[in-house]
C-alpha positions as YAML, in Angstrom:
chain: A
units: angstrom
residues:
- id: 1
  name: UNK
  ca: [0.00, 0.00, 0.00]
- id: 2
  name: UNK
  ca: [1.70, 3.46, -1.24]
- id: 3
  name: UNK
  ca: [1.42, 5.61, 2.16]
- id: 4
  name: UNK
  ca: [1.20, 8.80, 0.38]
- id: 5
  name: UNK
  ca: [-2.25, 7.61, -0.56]
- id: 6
  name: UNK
  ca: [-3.58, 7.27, 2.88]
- id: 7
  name: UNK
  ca: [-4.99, 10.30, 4.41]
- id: 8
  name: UNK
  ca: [-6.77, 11.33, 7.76]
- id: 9
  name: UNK
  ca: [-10.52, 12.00, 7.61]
- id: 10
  name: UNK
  ca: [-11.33, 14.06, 10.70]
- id: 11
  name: UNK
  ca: [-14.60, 12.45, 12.05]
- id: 12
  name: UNK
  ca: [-16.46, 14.59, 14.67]
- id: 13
  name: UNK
  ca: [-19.35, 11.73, 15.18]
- id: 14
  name: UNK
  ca: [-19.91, 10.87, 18.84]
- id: 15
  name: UNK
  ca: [-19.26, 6.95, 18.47]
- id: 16
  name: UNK
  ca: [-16.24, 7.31, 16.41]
- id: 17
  name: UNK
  ca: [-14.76, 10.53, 17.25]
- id: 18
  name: UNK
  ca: [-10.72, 11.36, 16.07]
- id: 19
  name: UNK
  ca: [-8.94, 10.24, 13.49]
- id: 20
  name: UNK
  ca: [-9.77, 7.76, 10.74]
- id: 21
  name: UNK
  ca: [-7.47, 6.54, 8.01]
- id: 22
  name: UNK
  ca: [-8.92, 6.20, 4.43]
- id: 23
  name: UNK
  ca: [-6.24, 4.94, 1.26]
- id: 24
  name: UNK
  ca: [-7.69, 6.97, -1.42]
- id: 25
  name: UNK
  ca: [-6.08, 4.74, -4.10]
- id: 26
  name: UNK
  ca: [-8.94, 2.63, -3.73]
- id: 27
  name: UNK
  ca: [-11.88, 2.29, -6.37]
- id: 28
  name: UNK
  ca: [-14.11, 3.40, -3.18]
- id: 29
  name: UNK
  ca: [-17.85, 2.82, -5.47]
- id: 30
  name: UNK
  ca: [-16.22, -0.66, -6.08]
- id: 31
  name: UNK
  ca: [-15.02, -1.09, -2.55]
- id: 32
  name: UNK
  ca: [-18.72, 0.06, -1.18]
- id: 33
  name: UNK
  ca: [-20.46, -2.48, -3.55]
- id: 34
  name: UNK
  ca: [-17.77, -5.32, -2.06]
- id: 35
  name: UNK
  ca: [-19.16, -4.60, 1.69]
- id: 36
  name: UNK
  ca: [-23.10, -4.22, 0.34]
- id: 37
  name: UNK
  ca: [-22.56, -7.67, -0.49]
- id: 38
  name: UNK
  ca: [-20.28, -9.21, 2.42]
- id: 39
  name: UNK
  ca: [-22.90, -7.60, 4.87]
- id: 40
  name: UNK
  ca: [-25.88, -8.67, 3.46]
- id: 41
  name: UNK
  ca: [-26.73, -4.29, 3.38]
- id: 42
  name: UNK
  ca: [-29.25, -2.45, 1.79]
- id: 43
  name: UNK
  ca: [-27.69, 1.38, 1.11]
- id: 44
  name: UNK
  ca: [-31.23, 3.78, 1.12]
- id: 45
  name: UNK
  ca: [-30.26, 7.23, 0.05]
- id: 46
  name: UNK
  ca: [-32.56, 10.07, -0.12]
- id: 47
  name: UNK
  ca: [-32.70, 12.40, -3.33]
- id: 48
  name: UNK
  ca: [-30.67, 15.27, -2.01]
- id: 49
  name: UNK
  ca: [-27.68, 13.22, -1.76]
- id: 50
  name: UNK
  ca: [-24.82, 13.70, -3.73]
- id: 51
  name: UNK
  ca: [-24.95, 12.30, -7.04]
- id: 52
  name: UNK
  ca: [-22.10, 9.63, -6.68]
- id: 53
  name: UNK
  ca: [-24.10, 8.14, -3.52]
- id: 54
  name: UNK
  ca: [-27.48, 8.25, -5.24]
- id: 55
  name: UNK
  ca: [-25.84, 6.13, -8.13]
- id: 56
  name: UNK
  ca: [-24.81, 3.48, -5.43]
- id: 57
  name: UNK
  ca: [-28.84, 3.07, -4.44]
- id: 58
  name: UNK
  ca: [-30.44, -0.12, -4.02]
- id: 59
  name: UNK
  ca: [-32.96, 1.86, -3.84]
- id: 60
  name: UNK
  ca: [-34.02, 5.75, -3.65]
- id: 61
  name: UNK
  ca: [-37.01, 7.90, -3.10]
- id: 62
  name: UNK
  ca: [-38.19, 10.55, -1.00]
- id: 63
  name: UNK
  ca: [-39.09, 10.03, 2.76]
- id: 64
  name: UNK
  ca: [-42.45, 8.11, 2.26]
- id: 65
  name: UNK
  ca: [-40.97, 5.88, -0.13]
- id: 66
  name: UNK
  ca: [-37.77, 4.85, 2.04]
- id: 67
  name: UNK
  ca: [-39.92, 4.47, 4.81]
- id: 68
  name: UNK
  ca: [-41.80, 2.02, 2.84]
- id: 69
  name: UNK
  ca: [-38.35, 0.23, 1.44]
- id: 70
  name: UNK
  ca: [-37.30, 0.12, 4.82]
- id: 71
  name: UNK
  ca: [-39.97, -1.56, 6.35]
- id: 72
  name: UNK
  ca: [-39.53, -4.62, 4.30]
- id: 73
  name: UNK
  ca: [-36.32, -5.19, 3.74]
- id: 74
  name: UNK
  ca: [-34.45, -8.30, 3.93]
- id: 75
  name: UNK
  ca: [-30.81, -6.85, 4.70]
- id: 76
  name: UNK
  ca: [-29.36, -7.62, 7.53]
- id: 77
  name: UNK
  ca: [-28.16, -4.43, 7.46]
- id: 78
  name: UNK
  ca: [-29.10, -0.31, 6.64]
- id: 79
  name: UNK
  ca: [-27.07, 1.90, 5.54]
- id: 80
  name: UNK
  ca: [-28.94, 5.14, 5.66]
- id: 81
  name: UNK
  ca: [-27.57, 8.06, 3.19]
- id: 82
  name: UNK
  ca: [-29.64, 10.94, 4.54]
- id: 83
  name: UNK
  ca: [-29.89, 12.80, 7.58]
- id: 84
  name: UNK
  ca: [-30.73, 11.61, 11.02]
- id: 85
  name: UNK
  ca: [-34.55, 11.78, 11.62]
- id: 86
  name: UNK
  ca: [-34.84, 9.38, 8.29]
- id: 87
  name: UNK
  ca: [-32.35, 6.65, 10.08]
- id: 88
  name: UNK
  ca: [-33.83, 6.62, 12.85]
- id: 89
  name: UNK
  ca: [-37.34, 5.85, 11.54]
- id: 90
  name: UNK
  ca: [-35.47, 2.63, 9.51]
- id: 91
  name: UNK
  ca: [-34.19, 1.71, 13.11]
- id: 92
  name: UNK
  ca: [-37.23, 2.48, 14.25]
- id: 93
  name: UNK
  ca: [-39.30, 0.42, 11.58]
- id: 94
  name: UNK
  ca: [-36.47, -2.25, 11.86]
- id: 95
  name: UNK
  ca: [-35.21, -2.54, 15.77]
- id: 96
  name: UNK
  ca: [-33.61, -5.89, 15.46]
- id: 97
  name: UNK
  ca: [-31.14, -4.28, 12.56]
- id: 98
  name: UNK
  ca: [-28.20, -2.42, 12.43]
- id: 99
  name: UNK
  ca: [-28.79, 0.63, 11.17]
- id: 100
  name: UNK
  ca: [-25.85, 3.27, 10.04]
- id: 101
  name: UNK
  ca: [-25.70, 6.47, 8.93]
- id: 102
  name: UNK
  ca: [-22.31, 8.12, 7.74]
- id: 103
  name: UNK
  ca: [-22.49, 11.21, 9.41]
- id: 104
  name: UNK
  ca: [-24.56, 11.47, 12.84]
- id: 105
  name: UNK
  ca: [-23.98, 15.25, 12.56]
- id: 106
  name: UNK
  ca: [-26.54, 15.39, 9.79]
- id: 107
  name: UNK
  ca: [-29.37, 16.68, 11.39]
- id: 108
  name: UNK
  ca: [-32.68, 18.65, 9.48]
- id: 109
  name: UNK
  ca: [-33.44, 22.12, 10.90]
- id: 110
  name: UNK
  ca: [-37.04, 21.26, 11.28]
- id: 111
  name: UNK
  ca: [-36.16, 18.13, 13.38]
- id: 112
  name: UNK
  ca: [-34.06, 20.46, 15.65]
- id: 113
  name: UNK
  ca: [-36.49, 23.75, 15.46]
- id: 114
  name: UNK
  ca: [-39.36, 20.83, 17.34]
- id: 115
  name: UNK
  ca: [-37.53, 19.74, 20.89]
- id: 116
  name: UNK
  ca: [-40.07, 17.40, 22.17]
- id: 117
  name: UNK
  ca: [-40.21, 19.39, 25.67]
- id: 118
  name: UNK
  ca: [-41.37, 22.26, 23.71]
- id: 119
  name: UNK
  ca: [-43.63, 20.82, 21.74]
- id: 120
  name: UNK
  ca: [-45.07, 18.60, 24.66]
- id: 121
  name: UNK
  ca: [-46.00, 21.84, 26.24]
- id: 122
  name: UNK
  ca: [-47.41, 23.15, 22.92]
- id: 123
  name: UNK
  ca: [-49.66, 19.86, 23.41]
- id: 124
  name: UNK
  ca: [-50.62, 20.71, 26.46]
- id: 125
  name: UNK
  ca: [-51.75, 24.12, 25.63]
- id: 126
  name: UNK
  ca: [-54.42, 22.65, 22.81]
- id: 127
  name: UNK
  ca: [-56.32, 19.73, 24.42]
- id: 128
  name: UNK
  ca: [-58.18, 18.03, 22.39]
- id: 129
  name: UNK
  ca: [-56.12, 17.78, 19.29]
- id: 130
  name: UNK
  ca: [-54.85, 14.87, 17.96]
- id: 131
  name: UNK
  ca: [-50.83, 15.78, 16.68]
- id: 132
  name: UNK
  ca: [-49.97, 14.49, 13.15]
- id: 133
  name: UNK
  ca: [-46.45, 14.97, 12.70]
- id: 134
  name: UNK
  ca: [-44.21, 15.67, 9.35]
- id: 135
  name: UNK
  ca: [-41.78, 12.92, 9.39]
- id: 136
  name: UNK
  ca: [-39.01, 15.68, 9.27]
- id: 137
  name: UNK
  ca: [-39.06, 15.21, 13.65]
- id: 138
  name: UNK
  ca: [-37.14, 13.80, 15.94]
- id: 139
  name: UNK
  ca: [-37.72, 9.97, 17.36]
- id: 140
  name: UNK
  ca: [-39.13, 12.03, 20.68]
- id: 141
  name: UNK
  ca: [-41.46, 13.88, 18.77]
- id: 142
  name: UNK
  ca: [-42.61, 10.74, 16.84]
- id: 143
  name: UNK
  ca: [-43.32, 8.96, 20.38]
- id: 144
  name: UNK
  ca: [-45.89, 11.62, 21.44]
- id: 145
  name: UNK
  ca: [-47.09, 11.85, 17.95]
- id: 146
  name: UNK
  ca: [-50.70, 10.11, 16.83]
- id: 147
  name: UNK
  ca: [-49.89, 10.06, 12.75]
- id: 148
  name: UNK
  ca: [-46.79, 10.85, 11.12]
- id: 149
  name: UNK
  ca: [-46.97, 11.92, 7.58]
- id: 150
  name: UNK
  ca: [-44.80, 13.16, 4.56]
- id: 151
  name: UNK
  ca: [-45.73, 15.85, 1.74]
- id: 152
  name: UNK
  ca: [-46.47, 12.76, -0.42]
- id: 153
  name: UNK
  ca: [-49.27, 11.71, 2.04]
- id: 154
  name: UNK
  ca: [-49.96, 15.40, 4.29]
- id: 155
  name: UNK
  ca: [-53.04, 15.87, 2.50]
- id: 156
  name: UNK
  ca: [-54.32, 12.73, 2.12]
- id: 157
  name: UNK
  ca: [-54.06, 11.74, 5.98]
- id: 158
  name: UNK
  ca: [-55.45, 15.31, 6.56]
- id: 159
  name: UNK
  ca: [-58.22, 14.75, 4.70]
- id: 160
  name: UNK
  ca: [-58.83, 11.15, 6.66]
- id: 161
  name: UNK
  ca: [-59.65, 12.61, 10.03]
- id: 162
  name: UNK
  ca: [-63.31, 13.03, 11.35]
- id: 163
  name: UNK
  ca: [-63.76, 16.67, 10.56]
- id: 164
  name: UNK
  ca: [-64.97, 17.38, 14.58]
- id: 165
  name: UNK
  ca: [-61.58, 16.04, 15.35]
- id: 166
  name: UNK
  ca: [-59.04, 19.00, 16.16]
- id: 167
  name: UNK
  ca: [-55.19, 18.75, 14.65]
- id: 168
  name: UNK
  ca: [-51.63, 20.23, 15.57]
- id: 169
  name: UNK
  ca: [-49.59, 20.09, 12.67]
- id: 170
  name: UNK
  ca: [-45.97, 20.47, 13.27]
- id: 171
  name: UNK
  ca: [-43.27, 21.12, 12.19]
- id: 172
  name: UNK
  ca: [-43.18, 22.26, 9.36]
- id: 173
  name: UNK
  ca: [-45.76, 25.72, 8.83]
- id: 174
  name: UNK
  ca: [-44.94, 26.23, 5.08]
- id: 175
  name: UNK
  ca: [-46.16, 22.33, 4.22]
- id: 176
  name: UNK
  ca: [-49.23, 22.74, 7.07]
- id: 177
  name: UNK
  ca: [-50.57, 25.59, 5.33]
- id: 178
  name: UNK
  ca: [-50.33, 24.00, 1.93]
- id: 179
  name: UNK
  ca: [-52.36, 21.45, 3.60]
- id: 180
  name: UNK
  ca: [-54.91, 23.68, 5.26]
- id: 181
  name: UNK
  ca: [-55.04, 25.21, 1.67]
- id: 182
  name: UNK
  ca: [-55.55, 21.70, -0.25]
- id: 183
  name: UNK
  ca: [-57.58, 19.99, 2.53]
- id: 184
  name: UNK
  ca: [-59.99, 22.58, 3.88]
- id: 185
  name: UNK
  ca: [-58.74, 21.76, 7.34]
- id: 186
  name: UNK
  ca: [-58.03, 24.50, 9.96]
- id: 187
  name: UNK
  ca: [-55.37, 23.34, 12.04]
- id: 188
  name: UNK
  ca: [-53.01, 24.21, 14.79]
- id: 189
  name: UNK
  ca: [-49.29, 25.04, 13.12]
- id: 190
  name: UNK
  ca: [-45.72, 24.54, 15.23]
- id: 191
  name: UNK
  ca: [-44.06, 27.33, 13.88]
- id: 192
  name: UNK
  ca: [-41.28, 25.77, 12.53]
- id: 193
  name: UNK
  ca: [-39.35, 25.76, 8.45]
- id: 194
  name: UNK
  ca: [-36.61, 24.23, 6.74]
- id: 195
  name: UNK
  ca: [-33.51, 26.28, 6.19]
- id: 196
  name: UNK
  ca: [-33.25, 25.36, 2.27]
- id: 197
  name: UNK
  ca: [-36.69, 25.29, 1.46]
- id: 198
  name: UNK
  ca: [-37.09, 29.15, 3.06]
- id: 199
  name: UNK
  ca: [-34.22, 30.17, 1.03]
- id: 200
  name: UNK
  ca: [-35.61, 30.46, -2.36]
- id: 201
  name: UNK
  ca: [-36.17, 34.12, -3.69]
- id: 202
  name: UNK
  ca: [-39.51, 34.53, -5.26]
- id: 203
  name: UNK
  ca: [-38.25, 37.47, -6.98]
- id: 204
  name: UNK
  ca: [-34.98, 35.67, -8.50]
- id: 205
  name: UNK
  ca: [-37.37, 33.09, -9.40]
- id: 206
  name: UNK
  ca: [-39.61, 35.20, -11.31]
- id: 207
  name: UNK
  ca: [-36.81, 37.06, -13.05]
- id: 208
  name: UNK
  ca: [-35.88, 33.51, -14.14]
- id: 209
  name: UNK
  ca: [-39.48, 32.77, -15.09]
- id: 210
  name: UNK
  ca: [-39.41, 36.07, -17.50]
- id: 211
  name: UNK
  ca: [-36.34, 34.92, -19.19]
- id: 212
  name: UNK
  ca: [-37.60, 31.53, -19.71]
- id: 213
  name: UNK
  ca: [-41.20, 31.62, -21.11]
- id: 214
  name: UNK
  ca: [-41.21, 28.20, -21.33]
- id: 215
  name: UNK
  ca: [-40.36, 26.99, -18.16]
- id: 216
  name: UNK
  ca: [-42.49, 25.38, -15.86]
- id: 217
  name: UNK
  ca: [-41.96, 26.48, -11.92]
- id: 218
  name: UNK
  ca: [-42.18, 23.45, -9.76]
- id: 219
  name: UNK
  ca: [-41.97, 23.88, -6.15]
- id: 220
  name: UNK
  ca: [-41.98, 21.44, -2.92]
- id: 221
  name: UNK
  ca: [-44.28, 22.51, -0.43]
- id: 222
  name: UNK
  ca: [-41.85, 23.20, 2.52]
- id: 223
  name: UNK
  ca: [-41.61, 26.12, 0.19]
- id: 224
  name: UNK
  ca: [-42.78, 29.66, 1.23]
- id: 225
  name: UNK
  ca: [-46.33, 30.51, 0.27]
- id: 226
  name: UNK
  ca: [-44.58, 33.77, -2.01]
- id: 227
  name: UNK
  ca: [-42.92, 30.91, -4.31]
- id: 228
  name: UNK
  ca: [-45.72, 28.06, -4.12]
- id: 229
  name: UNK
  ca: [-48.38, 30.85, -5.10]
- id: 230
  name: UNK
  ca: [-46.55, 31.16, -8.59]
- id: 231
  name: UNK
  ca: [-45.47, 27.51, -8.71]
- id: 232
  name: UNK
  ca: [-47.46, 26.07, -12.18]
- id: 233
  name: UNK
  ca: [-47.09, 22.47, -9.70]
- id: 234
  name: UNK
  ca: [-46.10, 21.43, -6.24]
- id: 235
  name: UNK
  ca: [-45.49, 18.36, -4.70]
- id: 236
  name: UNK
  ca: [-43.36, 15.63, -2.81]
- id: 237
  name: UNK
  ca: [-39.75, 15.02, -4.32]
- id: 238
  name: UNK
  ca: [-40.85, 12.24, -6.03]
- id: 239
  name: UNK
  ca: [-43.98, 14.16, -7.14]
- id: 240
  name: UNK
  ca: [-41.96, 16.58, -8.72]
- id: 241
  name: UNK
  ca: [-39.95, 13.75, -10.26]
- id: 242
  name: UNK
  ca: [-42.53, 12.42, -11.55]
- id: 243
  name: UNK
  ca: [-44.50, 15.11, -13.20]
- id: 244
  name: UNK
  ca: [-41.16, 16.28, -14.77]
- id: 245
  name: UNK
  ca: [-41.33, 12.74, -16.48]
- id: 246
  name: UNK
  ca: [-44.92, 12.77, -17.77]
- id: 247
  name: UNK
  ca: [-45.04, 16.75, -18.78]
- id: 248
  name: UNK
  ca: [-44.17, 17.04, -22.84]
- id: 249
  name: UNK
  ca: [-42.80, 20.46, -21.35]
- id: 250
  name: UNK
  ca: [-38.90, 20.60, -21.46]
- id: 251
  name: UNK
  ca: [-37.76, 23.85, -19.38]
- id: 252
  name: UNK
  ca: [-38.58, 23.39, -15.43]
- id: 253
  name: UNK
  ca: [-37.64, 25.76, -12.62]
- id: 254
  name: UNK
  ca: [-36.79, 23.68, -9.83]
- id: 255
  name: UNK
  ca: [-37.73, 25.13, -6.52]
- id: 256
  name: UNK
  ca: [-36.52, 22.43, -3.86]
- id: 257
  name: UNK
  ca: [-33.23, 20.75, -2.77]
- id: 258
  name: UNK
  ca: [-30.89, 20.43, -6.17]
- id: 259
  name: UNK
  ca: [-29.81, 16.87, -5.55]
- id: 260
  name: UNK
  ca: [-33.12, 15.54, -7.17]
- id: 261
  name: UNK
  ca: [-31.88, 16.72, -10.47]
- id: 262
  name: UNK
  ca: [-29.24, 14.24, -10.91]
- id: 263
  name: UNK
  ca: [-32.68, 11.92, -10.90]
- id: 264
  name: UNK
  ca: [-34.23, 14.51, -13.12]
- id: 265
  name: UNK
  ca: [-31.69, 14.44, -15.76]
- id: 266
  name: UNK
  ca: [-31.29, 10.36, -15.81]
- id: 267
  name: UNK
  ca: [-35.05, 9.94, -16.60]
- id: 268
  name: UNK
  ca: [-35.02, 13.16, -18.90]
- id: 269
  name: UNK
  ca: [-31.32, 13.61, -20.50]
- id: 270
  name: UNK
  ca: [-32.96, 15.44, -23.25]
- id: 271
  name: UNK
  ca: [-35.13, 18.23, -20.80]
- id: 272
  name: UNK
  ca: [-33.32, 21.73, -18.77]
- id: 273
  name: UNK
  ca: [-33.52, 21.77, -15.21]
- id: 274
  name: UNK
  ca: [-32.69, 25.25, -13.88]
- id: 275
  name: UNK
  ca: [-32.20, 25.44, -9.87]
- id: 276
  name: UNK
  ca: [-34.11, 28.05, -8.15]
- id: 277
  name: UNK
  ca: [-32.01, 30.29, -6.88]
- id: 278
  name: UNK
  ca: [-31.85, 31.66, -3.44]
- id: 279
  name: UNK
  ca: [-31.70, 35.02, -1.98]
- id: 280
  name: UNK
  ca: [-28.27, 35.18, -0.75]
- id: 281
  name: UNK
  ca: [-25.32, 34.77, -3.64]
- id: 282
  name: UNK
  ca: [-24.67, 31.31, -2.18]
- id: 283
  name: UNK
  ca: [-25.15, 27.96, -2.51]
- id: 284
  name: UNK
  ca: [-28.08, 28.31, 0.47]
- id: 285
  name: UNK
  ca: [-30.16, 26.02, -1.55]
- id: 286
  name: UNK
  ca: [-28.14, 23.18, -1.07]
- id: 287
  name: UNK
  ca: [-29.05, 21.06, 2.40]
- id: 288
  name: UNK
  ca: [-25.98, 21.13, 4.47]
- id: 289
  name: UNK
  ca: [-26.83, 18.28, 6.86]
- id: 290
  name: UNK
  ca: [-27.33, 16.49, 3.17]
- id: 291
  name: UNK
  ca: [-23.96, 16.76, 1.97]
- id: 292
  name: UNK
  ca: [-22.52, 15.65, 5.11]
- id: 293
  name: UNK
  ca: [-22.52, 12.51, 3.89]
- id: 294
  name: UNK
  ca: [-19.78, 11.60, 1.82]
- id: 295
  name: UNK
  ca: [-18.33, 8.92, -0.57]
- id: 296
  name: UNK
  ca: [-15.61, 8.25, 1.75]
- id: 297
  name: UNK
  ca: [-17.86, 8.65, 5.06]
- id: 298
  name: UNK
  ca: [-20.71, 5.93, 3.25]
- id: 299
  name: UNK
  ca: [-17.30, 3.59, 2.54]
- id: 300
  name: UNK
  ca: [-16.01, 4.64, 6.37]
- id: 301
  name: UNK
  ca: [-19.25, 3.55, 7.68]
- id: 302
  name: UNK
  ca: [-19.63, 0.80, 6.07]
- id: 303
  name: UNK
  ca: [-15.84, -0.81, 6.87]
- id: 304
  name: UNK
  ca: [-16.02, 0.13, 10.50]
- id: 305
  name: UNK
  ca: [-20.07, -0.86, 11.17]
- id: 306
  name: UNK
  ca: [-20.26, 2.44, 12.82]
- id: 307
  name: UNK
  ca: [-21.81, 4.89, 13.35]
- id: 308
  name: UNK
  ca: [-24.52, 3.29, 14.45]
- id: 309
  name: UNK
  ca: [-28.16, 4.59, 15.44]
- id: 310
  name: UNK
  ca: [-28.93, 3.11, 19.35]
- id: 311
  name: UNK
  ca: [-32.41, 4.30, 20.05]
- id: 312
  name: UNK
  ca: [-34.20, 3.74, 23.65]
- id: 313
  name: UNK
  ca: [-36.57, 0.66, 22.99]
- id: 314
  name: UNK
  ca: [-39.46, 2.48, 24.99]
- id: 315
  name: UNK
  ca: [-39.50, 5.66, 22.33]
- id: 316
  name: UNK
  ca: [-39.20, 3.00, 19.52]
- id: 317
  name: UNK
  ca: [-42.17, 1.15, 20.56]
- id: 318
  name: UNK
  ca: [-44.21, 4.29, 20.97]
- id: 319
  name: UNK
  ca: [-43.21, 6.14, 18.06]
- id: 320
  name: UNK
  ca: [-43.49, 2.68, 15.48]
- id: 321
  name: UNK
  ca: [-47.52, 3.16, 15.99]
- id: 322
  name: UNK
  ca: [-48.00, 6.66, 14.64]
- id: 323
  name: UNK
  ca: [-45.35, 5.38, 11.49]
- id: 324
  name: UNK
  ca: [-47.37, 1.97, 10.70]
- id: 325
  name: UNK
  ca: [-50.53, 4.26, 11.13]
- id: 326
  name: UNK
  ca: [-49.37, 6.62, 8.12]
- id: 327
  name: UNK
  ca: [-48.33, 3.50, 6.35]
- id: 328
  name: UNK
  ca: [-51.65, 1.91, 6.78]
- id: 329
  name: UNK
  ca: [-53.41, 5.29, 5.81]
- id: 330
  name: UNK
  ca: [-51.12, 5.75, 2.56]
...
């Protein structure tokens, strides 16, 4: 082994803090597929991964769809390329497996803008209402939720509950008034957003709108209500991947987390995706807890079996019923 190849990766993970050694002469996409298959693994990433760890997928979707995969999986073992709250709902889903995520450190500002001590006394100050929860929470906040959802499935749930019935909706305020909006539902909203999705700039957008007739705006609905007003369609990651596929329209304005165009262009080689652009000059549209996760942290992860997600078996068991709930009700 030529030393001059081997270099330190800093890791700042609780489980496996210091220094970790990594020989970058290795084919590390070859070296990844070599573990998949010595530990009987299943790698899961989500869309807003980087594009060299969404080509190593067995499978990928957004967060309805990989709680679906993970749920019946026969791996032995997960390997979660996405950001904490989604790895622990496959642990979650999946106690009795090992479940790994490269980078512990990649958290989602709405799971971290919900503590569960807050929103317990939130709870407290609406009885009554049943909470449905975005699946963008923490395991805590799952426990003390009664239905979890996704944007896939928001409105859909929503639209399931007896209409005397009163509803929190947290976290996320942008996708619960997109629901209130599609559903007809009032509801209670934890006032919490993500960081990415509040980052667009409806005037940049239209600006790019005027200079591309053509284009279609399509929008996620974590989005602010100033960019979903304008959007010509909104909807889940995947909804957005699909309607890209089916429109005969070949100019989109995409108006959610750029990694899903990597998917975009592989179904569509021959169609323009233009990112929306955000307010700041920066790349503020881009998830940071996403791109945590790295080639050489998925290969890391996967040599070492660590780090792992340990989750208390009482919170599992309580927050599994609100999950298989929005699974049954999908």
């Amino acid at each position: 082994m030529n030393t001059s190849n081997i270099i330190d990766i800093q890791d700042l993970n609780p489980d496996t803090a210091g220094i970790r050694k990594i020989d970058l002469s290795l084919d590390l996409e070859l070296e990844i597929r070599k573990l998949k298959k010595e530990m009987n693994a299943v790698i899961l990433p989500q869309y807003y991964q980087e594009s060299e760890i969404q080509d190593l997928a067995d499978f990928i979707g957004d967060s309805l769809q990989l709680a679906q995969q993970a749920a019946k999986t026969n791996a032995d073992i997960i390997v979660f390329a996405g950001v904490h709250f989604m790895a622990e709902t496959a642990k979650i889903l999946n106690p009795d497996k090992k479940v790994l995520l490269p980078d512990l450190n990649a958290g989602c500002s709405l799971a971290e803008g919900c503590p569960a001590p807050l929103l317990q006394k939130f709870k407290q100050q609406h009885p009554g209402h049943i909470l449905i929860s975005y699946i963008n929470c923490s395991a805590d906040v799952k426990a003390m939720s009664d239905i979890i959802c996704t944007s896939s499935n928001a409105v859909k749930i929503v639209s399931q509950i007896p209409a005397e019935q009163k509803i929190i909706f947290a976290p996320d305020r942008n996708l619960g008034r997109y629901v209130i909006k599609k559903s007809g539902r009032d509801m209670v909203l934890w006032q919490g957003a993500c960081i990415v999705h509040e980052t667009f700039s409806d005037k940049k957008i239209m600006r790019l709108k005027f200079e591309n007739p053509d284009a279609l705006l399509i929008a996620h609905p974590e989005c602010e209500e100033s960019v979903l007003s304008n959007a010509d369609f909104i909807g889940s990651t995947s909804g957005l991947l699909k309607f890209v596929t089916e429109s005969p329209v070949n100019e989109f304005i995409v108006a959610t987390e750029p990694g899903i165009i990597h998917q975009m262009l592989l179904k569509n080689p021959h169609k323009n995706f233009i990112p929306a652009p955000p307010e700041a000059n920066c790349n503020c549209n881009e998830c940071p807890y996403m791109k945590l996760n790295t080639l050489e942290k998925l290969y890391l992860c996967m040599r070492d079996r660590k780090p792992e997600i340990i989750l208390n078996e009482e919170i599992m068991r309580k927050a599994l019923r609100p999950l298989e709930r929005m699974l049954e009700m999908s």
